[in-house]
C-alpha positions in Angstrom: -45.3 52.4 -108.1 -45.6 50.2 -105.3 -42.3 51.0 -104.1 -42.7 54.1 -104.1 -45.9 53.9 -102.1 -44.3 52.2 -99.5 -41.0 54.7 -99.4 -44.0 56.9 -98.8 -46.0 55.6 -96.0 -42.7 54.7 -94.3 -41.9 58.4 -94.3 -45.2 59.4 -93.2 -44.8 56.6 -90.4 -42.1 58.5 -89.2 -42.9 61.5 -89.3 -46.0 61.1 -87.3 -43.6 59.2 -84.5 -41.3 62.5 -83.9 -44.8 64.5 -84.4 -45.8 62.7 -81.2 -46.7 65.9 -78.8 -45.7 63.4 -76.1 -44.7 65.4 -72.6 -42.4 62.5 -71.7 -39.0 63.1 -74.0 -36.0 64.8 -72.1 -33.3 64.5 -69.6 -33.6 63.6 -66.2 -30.8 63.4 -64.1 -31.7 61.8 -60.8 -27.6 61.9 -59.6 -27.4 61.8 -55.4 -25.4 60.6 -52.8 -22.9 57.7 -53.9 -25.2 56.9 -57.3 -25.3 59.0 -60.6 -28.1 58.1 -62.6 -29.4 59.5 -65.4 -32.1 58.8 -67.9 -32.5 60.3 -71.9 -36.3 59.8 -73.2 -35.9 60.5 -77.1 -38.3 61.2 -79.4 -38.5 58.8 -81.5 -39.2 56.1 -78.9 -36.2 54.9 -77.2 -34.7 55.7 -73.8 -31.3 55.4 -72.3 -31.0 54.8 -68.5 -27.1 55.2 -67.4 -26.1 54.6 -63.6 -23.0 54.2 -61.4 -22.5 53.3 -57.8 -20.0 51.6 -56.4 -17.8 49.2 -58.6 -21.1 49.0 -61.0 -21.4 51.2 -64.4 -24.5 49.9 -66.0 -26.0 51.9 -69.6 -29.7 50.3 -70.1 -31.1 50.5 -73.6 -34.7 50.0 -74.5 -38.4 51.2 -75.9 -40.9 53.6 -74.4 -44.7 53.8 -75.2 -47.3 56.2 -73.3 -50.7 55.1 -72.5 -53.2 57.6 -70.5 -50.7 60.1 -69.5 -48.0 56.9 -68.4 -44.8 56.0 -69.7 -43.8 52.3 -70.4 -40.3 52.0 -70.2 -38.9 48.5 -71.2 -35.6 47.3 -71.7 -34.3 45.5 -75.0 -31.3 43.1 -74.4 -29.1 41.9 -77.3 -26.2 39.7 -76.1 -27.8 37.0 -73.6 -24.2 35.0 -73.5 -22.7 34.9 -70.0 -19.1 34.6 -71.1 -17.8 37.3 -73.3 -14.1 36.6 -74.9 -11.8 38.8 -76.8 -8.6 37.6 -77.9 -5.0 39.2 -80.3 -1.7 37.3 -81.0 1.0 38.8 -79.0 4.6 38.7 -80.7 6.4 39.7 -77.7 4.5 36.8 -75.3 6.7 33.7 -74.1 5.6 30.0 -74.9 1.7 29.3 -74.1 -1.5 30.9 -73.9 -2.7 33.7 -71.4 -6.4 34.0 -70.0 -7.2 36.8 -68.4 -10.3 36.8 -66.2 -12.4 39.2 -65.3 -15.7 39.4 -63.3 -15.8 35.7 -62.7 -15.9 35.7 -59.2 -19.1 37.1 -59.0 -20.7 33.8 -60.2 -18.8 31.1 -58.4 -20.2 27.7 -60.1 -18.5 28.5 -63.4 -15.7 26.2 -64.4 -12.8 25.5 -67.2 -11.8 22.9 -69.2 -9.2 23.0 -71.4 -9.2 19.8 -73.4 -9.6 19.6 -77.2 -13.0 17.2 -76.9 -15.5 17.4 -74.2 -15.2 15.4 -71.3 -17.6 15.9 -68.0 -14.8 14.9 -65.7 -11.8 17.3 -67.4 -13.9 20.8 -65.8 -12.4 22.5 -62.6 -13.9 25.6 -60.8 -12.6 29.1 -61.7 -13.5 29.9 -57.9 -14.4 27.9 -54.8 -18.2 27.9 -54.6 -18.4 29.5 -51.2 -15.5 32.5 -52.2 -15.7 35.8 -52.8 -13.2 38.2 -54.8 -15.1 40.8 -56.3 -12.2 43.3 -56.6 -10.1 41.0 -58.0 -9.3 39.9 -62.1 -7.0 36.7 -62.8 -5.0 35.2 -65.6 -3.5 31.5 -65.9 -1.3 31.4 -68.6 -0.8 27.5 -70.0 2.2 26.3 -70.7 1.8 22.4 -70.3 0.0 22.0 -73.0 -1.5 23.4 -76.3 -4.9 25.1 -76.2 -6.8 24.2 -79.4 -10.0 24.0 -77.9 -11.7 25.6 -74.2 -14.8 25.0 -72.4 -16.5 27.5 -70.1 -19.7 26.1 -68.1 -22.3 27.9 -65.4 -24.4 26.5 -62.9 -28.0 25.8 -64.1 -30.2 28.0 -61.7 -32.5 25.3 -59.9 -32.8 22.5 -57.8 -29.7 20.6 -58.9 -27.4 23.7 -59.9 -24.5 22.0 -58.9 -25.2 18.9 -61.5 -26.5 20.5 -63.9 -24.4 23.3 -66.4 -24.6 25.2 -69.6 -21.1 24.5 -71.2 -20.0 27.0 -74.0 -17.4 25.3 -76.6 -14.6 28.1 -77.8 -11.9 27.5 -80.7 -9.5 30.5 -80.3 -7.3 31.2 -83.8 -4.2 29.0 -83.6 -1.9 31.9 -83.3 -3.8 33.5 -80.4 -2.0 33.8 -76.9 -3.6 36.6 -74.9 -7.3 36.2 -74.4 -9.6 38.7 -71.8 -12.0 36.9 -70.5 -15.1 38.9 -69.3 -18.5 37.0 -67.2 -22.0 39.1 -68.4 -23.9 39.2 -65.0 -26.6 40.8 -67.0 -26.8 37.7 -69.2 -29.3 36.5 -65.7 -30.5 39.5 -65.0 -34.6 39.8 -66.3 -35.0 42.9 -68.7 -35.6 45.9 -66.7 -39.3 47.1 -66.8 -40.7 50.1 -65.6 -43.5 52.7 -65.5 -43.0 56.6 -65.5 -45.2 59.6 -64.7 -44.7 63.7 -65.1 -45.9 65.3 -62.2 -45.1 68.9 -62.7 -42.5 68.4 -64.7 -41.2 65.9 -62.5 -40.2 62.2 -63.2 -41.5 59.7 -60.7 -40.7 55.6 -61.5 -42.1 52.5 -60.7 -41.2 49.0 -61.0 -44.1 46.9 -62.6 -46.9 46.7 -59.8 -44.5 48.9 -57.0 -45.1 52.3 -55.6 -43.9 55.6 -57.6 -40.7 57.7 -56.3 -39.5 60.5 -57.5 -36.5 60.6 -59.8 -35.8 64.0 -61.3 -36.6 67.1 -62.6 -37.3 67.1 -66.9 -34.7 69.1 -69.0 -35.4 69.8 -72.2 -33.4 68.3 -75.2 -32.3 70.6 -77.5 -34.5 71.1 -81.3 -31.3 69.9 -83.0 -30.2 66.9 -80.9 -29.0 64.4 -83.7 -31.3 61.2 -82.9 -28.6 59.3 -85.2 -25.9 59.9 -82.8 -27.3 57.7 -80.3 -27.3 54.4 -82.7 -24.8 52.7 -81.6 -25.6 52.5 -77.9 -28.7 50.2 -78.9 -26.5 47.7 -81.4 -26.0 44.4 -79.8 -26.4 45.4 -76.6 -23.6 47.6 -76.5 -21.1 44.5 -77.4 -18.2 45.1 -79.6 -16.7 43.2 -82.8 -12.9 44.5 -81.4 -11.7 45.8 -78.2 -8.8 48.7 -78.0 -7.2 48.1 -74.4 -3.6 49.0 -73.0 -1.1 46.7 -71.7 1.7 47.1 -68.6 3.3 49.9 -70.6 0.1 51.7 -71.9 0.4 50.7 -75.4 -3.0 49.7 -76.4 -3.7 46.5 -78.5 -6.7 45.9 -80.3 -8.2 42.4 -79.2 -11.3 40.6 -81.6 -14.2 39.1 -80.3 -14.5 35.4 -79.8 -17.8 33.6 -79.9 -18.9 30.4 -78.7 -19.2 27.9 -81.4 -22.1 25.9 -79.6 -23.7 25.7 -75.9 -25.5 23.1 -74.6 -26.9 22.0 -70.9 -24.7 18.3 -69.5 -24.1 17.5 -66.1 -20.2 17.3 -65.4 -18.2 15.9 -62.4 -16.6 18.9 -61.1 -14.9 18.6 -58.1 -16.4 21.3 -54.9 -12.7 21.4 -53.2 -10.6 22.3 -56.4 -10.4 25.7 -58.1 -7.6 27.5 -60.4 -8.1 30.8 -57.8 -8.3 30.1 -54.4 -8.3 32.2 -51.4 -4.9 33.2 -50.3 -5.7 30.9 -47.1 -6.1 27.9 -49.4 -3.6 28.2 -52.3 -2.4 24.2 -53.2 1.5 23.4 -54.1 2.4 24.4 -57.2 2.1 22.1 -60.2 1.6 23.0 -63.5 0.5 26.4 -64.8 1.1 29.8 -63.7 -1.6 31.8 -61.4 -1.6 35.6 -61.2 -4.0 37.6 -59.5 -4.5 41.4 -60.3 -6.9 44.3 -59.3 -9.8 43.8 -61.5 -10.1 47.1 -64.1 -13.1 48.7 -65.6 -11.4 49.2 -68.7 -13.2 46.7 -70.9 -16.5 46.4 -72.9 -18.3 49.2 -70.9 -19.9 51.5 -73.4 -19.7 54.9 -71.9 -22.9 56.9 -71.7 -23.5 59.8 -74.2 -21.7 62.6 -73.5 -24.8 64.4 -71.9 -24.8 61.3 -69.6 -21.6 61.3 -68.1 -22.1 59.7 -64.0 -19.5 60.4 -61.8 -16.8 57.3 -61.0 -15.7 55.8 -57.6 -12.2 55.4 -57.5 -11.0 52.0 -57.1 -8.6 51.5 -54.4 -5.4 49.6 -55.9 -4.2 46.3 -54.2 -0.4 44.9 -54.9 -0.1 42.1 -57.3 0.0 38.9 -56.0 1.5 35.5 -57.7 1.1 32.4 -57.2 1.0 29.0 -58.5 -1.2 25.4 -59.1 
């Protein structure tokens, strides 16, 4: 009896959510020059915020609530990690393991070890602190030694960010030789908040305590939009288990997510004049490992928006591949 009482007052909880007579739900797409943007207020209380400009492609997930006429649009974030791994055995690969990264440059303390225990003086720089290769992606594949064990460590944001680091400790399958490494910017970016009002039909946002600006005109969602089809977009951030991405040939691979086993904040001895990718201006003699540096792709763990939310691309311009060595 008393389950059935609560089966009951959960469906009457939600039918009095979709019975909202809120103004709010709809599509607003605020597109203009060099940014499409887009926002989907549902019905049932959640939001979708896509955008694109530039090299960016960003889909925010969150909750709305309405107070007095305004709209309370915050974001929910899921995955907080900065270093997200994905990882396959590759058959046809020579001797050693390949790491392929991507995004790193755009956060220039993190650094590598590749040694089976941790030890604060094995970690070198991905990137020189002071460099900058946004467009660029770049793999090191290891063949002087066996990889059992990695460590990937960031900067602490403060007054000694360049002693103190958050090191992540990975143990990749043993038969695992081609691993995409991606760096989450968002992971240290606050959850987006913001406030919305309808004039006339009319979106106009705010950033907490900032002044309104106009965003787009409302559409209407259609009486039969399927409220289940949006799900996934709000799972884990948008972070998959398994990744389905093409290699030199365009046969696609599927490629498993690797998580950290355990992170923890230690101040390491990382030297500020060495780096596995320097500038071309600065590359050392070669000694050990391989060095390959690639156009950076957005092919990767970018959930496209729904298919009512499409924002136009940039095209990337394409840059020769360049090789070198440590």
């Amino acid at each position: 009896m008393k389950r059935i009482s609560l089966l009951a007052g959960i469906l009457l909880f939600n039918l009095a959510v979709h019975a909202q007579k809120s103004a709010f739900p709809g599509h607003y797409n605020g597109s203009k020059m060099e940014i499409a943007q887009e926002i989907m207020i549902l019905p049932d209380g959640r939001f979708l915020f896509s955008m694109s400009y530039g090299s960016v492609d960003r889909l925010i997930v969150g909750k709305w609530t309405e107070t007095g006429g305004k709209l309370s649009l915050k974001e929910e974030k899921a995955v907080a990690d900065p270093f997200l791994i994905f990882g396959r055995h590759d058959s046809k690969a020579e001797k050693g393991k390949l790491f392929t990264f991507k995004g790193y440059a755009e956060n220039t303390s993190v650094s590598l070890s590749l040694e089976d225990a941790f030890d604060a003086n094995s970690f070198q720089l991905l990137h020189l602190r002071d460099q900058s290769t946004f467009s660029r992606s770049n793999s090191l594949n290891v063949t002087s030694k066996p990889v059992n064990k990695f460590f990937l460590s960031k900067g602490v944001y403060g007054p000694s960010e360049e002693d103190n680091n958050v090191v992540y400790t990975f143990i990749p399958p043993a038969d695992w030789n081609d691993l995409i490494l991606y760096y989450n910017p968002q992971a240290e970016v606050p959850p987006v908040n913001l406030q919305a009002v309808l004039k006339n039909d009319s979106l106009f946002l705010a950033e907490e305590g900032g002044e309104e600006s106009y965003f787009a005109v409302k559409k209407e969602l259609s009486k039969e939009v399927n409220l289940a089809k949006f799900d996934s977009y709000f799972l884990n951030a948008g972070v998959p288990d398994s990744l389905s991405l093409p290699d030199s040939t365009g046969n696609r691979h599927t490629y498993h997510q690797l998580k950290s086993t355990e992170n923890f904040q230690s101040k390491l001895n990382i030297p500020d004049h060495e780096a596995y990718f320097k500038r071309e201006d600065e590359a050392g003699d070669s000694v050990i490992d391989q060095v390959q540096t690639t156009p950076v792709t957005t092919e990767g763990i970018s959930i496209p928006p729904p298919k009512a939310m499409t924002p136009a691309k940039q095209k990337k311009t394409k840059r020769p591949v360049k090789k070198k060595a440590l």
